[in-house]
LOPAVO-295664 format. One record per residue (C-alpha): residue number from 1; z, y, x. Coordinates in nm, 2 decimals, always signed. Each point is the difference from the previous one (the first is absolute). Example, Ala and Ser with C-alpha at 12.3 -4.5 7.8 and 13.67 -1.06 7.14 Angstrom:
REM LOPAVO-295664
PT  num      c3      c2      c1
PT    1   +0.78   -0.45   +1.23
PT    2   -0.07   +0.34   +0.14
***
This chain:
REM LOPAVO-295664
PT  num      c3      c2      c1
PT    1   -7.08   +5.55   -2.50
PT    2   -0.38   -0.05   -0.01
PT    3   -0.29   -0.19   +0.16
PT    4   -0.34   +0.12   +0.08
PT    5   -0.27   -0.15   -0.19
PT    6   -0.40   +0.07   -0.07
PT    7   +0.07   +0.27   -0.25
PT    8   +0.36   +0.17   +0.11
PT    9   +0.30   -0.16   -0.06
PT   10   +0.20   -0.25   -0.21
PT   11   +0.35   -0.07   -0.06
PT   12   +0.17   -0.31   +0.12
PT   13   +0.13   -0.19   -0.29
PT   14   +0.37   -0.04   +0.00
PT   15   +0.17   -0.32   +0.21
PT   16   +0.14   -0.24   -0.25
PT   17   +0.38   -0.16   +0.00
PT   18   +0.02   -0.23   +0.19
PT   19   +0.06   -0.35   -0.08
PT   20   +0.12   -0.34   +0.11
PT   21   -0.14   -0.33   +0.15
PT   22   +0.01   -0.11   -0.46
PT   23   -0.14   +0.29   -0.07
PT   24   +0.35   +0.14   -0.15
PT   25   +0.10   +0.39   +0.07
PT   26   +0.26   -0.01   +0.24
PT   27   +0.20   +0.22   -0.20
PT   28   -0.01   -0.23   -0.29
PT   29   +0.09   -0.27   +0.23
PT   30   +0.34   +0.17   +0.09
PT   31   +0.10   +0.05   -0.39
PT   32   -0.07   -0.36   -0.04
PT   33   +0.22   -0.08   +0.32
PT   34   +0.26   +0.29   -0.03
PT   35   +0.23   -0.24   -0.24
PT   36   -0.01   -0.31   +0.25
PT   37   +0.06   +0.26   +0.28
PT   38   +0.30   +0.15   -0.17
PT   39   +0.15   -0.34   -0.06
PT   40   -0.03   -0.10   +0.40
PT   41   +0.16   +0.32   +0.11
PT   42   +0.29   -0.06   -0.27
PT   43   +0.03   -0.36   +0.05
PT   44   -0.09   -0.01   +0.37
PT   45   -0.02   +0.30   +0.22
PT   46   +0.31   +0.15   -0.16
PT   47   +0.24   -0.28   +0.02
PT   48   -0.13   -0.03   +0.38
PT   49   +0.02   +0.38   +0.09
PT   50   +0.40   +0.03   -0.16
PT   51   +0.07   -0.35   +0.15
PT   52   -0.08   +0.20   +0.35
PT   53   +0.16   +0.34   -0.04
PT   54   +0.34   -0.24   -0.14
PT   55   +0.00   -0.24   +0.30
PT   56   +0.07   +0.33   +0.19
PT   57   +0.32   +0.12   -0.24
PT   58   +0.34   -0.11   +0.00
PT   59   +0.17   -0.20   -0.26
PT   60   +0.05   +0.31   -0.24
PT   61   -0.39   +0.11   +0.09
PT   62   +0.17   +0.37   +0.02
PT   63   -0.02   -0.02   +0.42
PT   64   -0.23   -0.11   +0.26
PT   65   +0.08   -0.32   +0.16
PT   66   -0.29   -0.03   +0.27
PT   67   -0.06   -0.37   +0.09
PT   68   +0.37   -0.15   -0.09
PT   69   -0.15   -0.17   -0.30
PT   70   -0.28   -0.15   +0.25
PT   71   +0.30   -0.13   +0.26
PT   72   +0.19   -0.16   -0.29
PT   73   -0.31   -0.23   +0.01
PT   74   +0.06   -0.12   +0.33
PT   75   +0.40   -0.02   -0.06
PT   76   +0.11   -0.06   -0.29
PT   77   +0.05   -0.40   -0.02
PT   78   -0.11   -0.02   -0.34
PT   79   -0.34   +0.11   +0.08
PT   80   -0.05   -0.15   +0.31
PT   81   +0.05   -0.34   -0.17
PT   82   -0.25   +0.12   -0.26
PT   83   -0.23   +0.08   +0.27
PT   84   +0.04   -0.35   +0.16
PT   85   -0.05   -0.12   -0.33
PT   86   -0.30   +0.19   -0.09
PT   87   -0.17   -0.17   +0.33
PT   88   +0.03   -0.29   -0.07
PT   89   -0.09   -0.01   -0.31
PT   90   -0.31   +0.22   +0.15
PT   91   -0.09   -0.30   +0.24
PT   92   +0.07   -0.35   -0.19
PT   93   -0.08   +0.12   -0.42
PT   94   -0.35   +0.10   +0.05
PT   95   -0.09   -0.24   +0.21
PT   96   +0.17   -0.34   -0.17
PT   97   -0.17   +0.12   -0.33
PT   98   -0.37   +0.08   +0.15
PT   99   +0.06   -0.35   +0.18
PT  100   +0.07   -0.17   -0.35
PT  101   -0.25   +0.19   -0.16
PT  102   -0.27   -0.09   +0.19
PT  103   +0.11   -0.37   +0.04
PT  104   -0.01   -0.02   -0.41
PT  105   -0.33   +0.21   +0.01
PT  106   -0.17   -0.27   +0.23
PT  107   +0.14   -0.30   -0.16
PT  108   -0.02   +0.07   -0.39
PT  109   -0.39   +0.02   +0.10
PT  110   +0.04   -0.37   +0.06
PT  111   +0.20   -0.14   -0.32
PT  112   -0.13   -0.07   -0.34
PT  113   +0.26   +0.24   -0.15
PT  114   -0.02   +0.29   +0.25
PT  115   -0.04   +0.28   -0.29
PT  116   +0.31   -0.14   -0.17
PT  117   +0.18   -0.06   +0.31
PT  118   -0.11   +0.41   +0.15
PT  119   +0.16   +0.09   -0.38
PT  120   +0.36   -0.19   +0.07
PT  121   +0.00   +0.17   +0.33
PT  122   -0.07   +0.35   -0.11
PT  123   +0.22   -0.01   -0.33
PT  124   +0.27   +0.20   +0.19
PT  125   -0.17   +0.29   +0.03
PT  126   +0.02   +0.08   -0.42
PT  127   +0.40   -0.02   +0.11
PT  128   +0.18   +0.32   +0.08
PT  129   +0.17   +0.00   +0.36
PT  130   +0.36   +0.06   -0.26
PT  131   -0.09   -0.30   -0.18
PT  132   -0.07   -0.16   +0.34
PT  133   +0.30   +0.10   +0.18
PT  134   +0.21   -0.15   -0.34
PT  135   -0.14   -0.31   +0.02
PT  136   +0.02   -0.04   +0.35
PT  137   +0.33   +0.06   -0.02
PT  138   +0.09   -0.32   -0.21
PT  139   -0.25   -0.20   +0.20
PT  140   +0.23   +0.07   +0.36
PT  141   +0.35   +0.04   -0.24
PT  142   +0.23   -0.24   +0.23
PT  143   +0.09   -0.27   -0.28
PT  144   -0.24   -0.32   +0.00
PT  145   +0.06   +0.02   -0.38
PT  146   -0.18   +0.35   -0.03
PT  147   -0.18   +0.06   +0.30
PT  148   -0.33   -0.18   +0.03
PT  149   -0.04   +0.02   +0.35
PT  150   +0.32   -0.15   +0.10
PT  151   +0.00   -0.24   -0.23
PT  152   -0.36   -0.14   +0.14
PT  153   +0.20   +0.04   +0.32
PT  154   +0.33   -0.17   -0.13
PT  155   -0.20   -0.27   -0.15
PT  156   -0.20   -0.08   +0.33
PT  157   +0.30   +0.03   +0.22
PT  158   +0.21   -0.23   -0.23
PT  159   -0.30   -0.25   +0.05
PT  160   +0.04   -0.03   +0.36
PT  161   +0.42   +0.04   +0.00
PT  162   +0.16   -0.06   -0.34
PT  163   +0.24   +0.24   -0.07
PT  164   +0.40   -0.14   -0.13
PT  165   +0.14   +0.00   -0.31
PT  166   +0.31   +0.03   +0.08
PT  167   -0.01   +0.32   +0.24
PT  168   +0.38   +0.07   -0.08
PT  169   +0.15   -0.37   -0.06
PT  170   +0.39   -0.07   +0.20
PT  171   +0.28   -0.24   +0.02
PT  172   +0.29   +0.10   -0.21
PT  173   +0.34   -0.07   +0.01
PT  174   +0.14   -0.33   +0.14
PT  175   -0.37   -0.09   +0.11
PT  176   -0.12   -0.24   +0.24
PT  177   -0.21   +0.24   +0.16
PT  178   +0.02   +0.28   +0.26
PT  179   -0.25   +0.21   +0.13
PT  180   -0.19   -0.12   +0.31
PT  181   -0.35   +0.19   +0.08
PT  182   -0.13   +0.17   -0.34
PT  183   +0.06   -0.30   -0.14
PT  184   +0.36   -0.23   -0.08
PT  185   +0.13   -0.33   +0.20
PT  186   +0.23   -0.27   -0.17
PT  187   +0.38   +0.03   +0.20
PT  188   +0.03   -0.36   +0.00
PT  189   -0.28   -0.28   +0.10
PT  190   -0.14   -0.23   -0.34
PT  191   -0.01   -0.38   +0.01
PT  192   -0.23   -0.25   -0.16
PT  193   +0.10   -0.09   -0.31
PT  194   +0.16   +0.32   -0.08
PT  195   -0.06   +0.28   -0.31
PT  196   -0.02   +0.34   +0.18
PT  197   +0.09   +0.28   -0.26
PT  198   -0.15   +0.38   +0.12
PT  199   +0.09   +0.25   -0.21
PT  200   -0.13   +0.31   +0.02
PT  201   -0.03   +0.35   -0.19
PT  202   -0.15   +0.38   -0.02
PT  203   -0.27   -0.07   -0.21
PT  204   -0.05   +0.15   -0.31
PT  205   -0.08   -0.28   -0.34
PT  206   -0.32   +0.22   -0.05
PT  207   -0.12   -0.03   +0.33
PT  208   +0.04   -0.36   +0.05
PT  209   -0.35   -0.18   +0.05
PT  210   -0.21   -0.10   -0.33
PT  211   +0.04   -0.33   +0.13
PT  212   +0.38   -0.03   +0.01
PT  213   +0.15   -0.27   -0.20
PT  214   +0.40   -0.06   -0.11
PT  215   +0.13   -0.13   +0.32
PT  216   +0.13   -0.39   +0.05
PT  217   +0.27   -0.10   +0.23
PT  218   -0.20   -0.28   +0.23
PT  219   +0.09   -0.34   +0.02
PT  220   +0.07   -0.16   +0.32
PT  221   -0.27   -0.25   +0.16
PT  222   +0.09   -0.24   +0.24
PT  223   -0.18   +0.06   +0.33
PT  224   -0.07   +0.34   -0.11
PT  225   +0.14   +0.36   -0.01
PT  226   -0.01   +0.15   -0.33
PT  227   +0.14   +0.34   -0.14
PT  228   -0.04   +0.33   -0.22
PT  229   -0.10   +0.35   +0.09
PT  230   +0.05   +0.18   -0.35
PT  231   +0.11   +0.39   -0.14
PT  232   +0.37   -0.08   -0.03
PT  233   +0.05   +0.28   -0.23
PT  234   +0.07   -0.04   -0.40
PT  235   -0.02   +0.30   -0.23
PT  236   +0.35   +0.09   -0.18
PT  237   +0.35   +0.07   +0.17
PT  238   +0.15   -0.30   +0.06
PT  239   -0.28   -0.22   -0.08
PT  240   -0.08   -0.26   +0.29
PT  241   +0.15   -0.18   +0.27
PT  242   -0.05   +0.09   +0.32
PT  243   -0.21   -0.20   +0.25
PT  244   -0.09   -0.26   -0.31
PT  245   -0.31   -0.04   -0.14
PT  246   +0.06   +0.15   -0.35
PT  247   -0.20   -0.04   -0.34
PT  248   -0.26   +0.29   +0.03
PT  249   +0.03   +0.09   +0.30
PT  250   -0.34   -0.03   +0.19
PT  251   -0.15   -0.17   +0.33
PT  252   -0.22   +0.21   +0.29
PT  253   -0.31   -0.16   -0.07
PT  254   -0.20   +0.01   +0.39
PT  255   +0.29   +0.12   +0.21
PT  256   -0.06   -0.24   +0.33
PT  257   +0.25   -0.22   +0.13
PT  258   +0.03   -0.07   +0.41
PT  259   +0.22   -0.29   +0.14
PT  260   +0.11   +0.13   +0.40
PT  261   +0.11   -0.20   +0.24
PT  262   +0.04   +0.13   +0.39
PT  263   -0.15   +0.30   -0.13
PT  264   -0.35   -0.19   -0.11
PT  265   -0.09   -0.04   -0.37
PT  266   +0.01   -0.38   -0.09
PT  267   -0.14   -0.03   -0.34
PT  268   -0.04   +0.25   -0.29
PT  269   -0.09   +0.05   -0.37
PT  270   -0.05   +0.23   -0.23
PT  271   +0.23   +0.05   -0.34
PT  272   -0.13   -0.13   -0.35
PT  273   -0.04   +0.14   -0.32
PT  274   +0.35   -0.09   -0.09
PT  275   +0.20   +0.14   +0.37
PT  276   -0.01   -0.38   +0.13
PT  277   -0.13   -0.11   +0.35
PT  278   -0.02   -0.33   +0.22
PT  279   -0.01   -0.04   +0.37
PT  280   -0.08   -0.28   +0.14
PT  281   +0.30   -0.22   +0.23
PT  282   -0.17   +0.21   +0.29
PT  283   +0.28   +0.27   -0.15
PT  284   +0.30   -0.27   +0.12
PT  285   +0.22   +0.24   +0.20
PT  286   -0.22   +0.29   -0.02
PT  287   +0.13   +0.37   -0.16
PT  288   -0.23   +0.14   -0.30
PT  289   -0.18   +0.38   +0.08
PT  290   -0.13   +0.18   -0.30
PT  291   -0.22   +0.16   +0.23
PT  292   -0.11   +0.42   -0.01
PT  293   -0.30   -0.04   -0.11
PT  294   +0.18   -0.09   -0.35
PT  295   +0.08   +0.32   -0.01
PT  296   -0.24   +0.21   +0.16
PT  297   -0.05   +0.35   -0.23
PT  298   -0.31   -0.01   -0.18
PT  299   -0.30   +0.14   +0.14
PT  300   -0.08   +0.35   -0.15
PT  301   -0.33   +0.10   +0.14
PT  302   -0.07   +0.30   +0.21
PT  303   +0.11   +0.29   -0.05
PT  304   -0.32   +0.27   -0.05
PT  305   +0.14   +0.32   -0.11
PT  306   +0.27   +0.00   +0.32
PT  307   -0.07   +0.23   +0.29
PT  308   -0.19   -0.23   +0.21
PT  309   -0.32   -0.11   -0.25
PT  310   +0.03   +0.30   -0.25
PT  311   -0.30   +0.17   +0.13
PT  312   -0.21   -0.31   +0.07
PT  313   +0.11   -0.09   -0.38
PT  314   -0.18   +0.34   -0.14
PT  315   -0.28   -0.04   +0.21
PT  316   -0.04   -0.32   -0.16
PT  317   +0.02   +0.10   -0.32
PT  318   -0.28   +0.28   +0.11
PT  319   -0.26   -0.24   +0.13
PT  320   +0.03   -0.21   -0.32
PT  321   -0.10   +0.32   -0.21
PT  322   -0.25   +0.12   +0.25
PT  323   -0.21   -0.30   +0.15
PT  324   -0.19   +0.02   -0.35
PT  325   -0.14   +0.29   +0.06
PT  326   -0.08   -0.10   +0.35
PT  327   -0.18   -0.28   -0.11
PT  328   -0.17   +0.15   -0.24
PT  329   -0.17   +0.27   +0.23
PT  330   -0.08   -0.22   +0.28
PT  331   -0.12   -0.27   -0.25
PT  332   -0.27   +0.30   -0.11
PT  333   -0.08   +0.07   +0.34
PT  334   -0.04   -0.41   +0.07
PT  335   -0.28   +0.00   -0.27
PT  336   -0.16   +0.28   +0.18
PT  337   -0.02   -0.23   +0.35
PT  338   -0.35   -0.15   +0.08
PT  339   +0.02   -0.40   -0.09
PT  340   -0.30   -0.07   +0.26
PT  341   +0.25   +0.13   +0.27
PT  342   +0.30   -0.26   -0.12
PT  343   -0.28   -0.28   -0.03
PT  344   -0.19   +0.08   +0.33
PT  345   +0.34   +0.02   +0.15
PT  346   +0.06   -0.37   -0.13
PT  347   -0.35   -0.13   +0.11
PT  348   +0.11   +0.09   +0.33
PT  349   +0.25   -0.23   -0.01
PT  350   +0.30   +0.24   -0.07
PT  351   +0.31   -0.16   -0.19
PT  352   +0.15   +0.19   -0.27
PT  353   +0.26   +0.19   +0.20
PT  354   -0.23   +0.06   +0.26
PT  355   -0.25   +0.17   -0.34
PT  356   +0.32   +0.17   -0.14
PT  357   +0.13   +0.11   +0.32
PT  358   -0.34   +0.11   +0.20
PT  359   -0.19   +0.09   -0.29
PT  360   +0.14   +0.12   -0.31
PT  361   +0.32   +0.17   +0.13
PT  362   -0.20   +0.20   +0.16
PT  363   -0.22   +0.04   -0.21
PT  364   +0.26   +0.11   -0.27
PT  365   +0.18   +0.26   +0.28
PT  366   -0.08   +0.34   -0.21
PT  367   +0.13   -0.15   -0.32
PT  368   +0.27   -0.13   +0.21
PT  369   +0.10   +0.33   +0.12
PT  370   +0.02   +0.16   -0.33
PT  371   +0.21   -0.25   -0.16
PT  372   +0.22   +0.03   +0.28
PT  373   +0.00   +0.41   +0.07
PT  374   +0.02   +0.02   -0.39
PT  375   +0.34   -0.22   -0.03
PT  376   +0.16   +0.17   +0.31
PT  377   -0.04   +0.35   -0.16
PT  378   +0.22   -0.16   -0.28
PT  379   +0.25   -0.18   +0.16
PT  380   +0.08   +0.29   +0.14
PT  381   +0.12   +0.15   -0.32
PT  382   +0.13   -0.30   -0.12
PT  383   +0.34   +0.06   -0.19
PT  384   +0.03   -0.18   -0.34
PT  385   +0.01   -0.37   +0.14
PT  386   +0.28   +0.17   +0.26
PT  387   +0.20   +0.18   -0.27
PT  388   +0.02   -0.34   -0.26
PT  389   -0.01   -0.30   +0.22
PT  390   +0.23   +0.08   +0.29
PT  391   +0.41   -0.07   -0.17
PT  392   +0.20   +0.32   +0.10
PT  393   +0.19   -0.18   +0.27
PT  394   -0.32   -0.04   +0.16
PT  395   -0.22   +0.30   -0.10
PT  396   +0.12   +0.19   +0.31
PT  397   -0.18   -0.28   +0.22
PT  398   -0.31   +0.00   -0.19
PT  399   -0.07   +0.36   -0.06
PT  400   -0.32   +0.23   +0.11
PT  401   -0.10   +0.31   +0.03
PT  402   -0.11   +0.04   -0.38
PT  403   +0.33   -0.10   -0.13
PT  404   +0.19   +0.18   +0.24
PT  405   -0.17   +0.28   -0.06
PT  406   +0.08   -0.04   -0.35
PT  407   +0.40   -0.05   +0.08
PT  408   +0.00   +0.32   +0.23
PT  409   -0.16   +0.20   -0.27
PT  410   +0.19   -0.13   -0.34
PT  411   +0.29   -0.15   +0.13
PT  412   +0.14   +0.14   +0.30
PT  413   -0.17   +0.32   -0.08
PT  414   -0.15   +0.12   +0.30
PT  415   -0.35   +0.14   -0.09
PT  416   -0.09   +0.12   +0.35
PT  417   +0.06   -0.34   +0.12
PT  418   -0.18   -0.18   -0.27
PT  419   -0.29   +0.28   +0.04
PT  420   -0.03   -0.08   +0.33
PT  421   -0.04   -0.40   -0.05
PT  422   -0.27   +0.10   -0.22
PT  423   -0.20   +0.20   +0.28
PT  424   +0.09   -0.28   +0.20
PT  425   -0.15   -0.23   -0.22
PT  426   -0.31   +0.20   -0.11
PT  427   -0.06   +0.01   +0.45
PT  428   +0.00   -0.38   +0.01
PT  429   -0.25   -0.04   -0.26
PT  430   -0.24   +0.31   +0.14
PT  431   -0.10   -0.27   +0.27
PT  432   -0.09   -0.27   -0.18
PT  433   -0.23   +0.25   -0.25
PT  434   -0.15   +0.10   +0.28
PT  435   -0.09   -0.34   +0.12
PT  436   -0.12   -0.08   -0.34
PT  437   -0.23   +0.31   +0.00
PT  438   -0.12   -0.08   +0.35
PT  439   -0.07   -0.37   -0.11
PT  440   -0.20   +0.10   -0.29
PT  441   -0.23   +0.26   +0.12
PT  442   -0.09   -0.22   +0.27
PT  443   -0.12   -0.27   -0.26
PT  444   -0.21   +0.29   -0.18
PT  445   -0.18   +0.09   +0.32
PT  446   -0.08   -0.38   +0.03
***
């Protein structure tokens, strides 16, 4: 083609390749991109395309199944609980650990070691969620002895109601004693003056208190009722008398001592060191109760890994790994937050809930929002803190969709069932993505 000009005509030079908003030929652009974009349709698009076309398949994936796999989510028990599961973890995980997050985030502002504090705090992040999930698993282990939850709980518990220590403790032959309420009631009534012997066994010699010293028989007092509550049990066939205090033999250092007259305690006491008690003449008449709380079982603490608190247990462990990185993302958009607003807010006679409550949480509501869309996207693919924590006796009531769909597709091998969890799953998170997307292109037109 050719333009007119003065003297005839010209050529019009040849258009040039176009380029990119850098400056970079396009073409060059794709080699450059070709290996990422290779990678995504390996690593990404394919595994989403065959997870579709096998959610469709029967268990052999030789035969169409139509949407059986996709009614097996709404029947199957097993994944109905995980759905249950999966909600709440949805509703209370993200938000405990944004709430905790942004409590540390405002307050480490204030102490003098805030940096070393923000540090402590977000630690558990450098932990893998299988090195979580183990140690969480001795922290809720039932035994006080290995489990540091329930032995914090044990030990405040035993504060407030002390446990016995002799859980298992019983008359034995030709005793004294018969049961009356938990605890065991004299047959006959005691007199001043008079030596009350109250033998008693079913305790092993290494579980006998620290305390417990070789038992004495107790001399009578005039005026006064004494006796001797002591492990009537001697080590060696043969060896011992029964119901007499023998050499070795040990008293029940503690165990409590009621006098009961008409059916109201009179006087009481508590056994020595050595088995021996006194009651005072109060006890004239009266019949001697060892009363049940001598033998109350010892408390064990709660019991985290059963069916009722197994899922509030992982969650727990969840929020202790993620309100680190909470904090530390709302703690960057904190510094980002005008001061003159907090300090005008002040002058205006604001306290500093009103400031935290009026002013900064609002203030803080996009970085809020990320923190909180970003955790619920991973909850819902949590699965390591399920698979270790959880014992198997409980695993059943603590299970979600990510580890179910791991036990359909490995262990009960059903493949179109498992595929289909995974569409399931990859539809629940679509949502919040979109939210996110929404959220952040309306802070770039701002």
């Amino acid at each position: 083609m050719t333009s007119a000009t003065a003297g005839g005509t010209a050529p019009v030079p040849p258009a040039r390749t176009r380029k990119s908003v850098t400056g970079t030929r396009r073409t060059v652009a794709v080699l450059f991109l070709l290996p990422c974009l290779v990678l995504l349709g390996a690593l990404v698009v394919y595994p989403i395309g065959y997870s579709l076309i096998r959610s469709f398949l029967n268990q052999s994936g030789d035969g169409f199944a139509g949407v059986d796999n996709y009614k097996a989510l709404f029947t199957d028990d097993g994944i109905r609980t995980a759905l249950k599961n999966n909600v709440i973890w949805v509703v209370f995980a993200p938000t405990v650990a944004t709430a905790l997050g942004l409590v540390f985030a405002v307050l480490t502002e204030r102490v003098r070691w805030g940096t070393a504090f923000k540090l402590v705090v977000f630690m558990p992040m450098a932990i893998s969620m299988l090195a979580a999930g183990i140690i969480f698993r001795l922290v809720y282990d039932q035994d006080p002895n290995k489990g540091v939850a329930n032995a914090v709980w044990v030990g405040v518990h035993d504060t407030f109601a002390e446990s016995s220590a002799f859980p298992n403790a019983h008359p034995g032959r030709q005793s004294p004693l018969r049961p009356e309420k938990g605890g065991f009631l004299t047959q006959q009534a005691v007199h001043a003056g008079q030596s009350v012997s109250l033998p008693l066994v079913g305790v092993a010699p290494d579980k006998m208190p620290g305390g417990a010293k070789k038992a004495v028989q107790a001399p009578s007092e005039p005026g006064k009722v004494t006796g001797t509550a002591w492990q009537d049990f001697t080590r060696g066939k043969g060896v011992g008398r029964l119901g007499q205090v023998d050499p070795g033999e040990l008293g029940y250092p503690g165990m409590k001592i009621e006098a009961v007259k008409d059916g109201k305690v009179v006087d009481s006491a508590k056994v020595r060191a050595d088995g021996t008690f006194t009651l005072s003449d109060k006890a004239d008449g009266a019949r001697l109760r060892l009363p049940a709380s001598n033998f109350r079982e010892p408390y064990n603490g709660v019991d985290w890994l059963g069916p009722s608190l197994v899922t509030p247990a992982v969650i727990g462990a969840y929020v202790w790994m993620w309100a680190g990185f909470a904090m530390v993302l709302i703690a960057a958009g904190l510094a980002g937050v005008p001061r003159e607003l907090l300090e005008a807010a002040r002058v205006d006679g604001a306290n500093e809930w009103q400031v935290f409550r009026r002013v900064t949480v609002p203030l803080l509501a996009p970085v809020l929002a990320v923190v909180l869309v970003t955790l619920m996207i991973n909850v819902l693919k949590v699965f390591d803190l399920v698979f270790i924590i959880p014992p198997g006796s409980s695993q059943d009531d603590a299970n979600v969709l990510a580890l179910e769909l791991y036990r359909k597709g490995f262990s009960e091998d059903q493949p179109g069932i498992a595929s289909a969890i995974a569409v399931f799953l990859l539809l629940l998170v679509i949502p919040v993505v979109w939210f996110n997307v929404r959220r952040l292109r309306r802070e770039v037109r701002r």
